[in-house]
N, C-alpha and C positions, 0 to 999 in steps of 0.2 A: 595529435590531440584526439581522444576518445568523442566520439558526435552524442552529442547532448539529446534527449530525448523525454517524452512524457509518455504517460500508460493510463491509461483510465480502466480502474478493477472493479468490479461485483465480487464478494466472496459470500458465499454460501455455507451452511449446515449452524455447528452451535458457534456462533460467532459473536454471539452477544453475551454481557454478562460473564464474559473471560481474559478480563483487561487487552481484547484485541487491540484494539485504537493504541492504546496506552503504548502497547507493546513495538506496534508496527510505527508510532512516534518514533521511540527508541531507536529501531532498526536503521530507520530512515534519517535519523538523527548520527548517528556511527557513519552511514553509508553516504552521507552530506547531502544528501535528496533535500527536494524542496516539495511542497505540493499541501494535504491535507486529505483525512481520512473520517468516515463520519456513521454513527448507526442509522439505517433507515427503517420508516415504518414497519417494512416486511419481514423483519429478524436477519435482513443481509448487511454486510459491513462497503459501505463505496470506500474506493483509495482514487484519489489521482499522486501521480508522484512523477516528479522529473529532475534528471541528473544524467550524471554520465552512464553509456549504456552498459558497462560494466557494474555498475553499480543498481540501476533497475534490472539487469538481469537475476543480481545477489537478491533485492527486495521480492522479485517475484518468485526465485525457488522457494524464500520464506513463507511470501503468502500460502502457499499451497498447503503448507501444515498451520502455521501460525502459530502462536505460543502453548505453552505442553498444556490447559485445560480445553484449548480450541478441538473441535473436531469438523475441519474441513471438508464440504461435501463436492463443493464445484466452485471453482476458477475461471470466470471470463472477463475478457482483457480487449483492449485495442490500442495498439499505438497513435498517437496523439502527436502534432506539432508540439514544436517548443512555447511552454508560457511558461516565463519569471516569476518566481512566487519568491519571497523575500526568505522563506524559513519551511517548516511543516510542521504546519498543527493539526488539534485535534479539533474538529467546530461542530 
């Protein structure tokens, strides 16, 4: 069995206003992650997300570009214990 893991992300550059959220939903949604992704004040996008580490390794190569109008400038991350999250939304 693959060890279940969470990741807590900052993404950086044009990340707003480019159905990030929406997108990284999606992704996370495919990839059966659970967690939640959100814009914050300062034009950066937070993710938390956790699933199998296989599958947060696939979400995190995505962050790094993010969907084709994103222009990602920087990626920081920290692995995170396991928290249950029933789904992943956008909030």
């Amino acid at each position: 069995m693959t060890s279940q893991i969470c990741i807590h992300c900052y993404v950086s550059g044009k990340v707003q206003g480019v159905w990030f959220r929406a997108s990284t939903k999606e992704q996370a949604d495919q990839l059966g992650i659970s967690g939640w992704v959100r814009n914050l004040p300062d034009g950066r996008v937070e993710v938390l997300a956790c699933g199998d580490k296989n599958s947060i390794d696939t979400l995190h190569q995505w962050l790094q570009h993010g969907p084709r109008l994103a222009q990602v400038t920087d990626l920081s991350y920290e692995e995170l214990s396991w928290q249950d999250y029933p789904r992943f939304e956008v909030v």
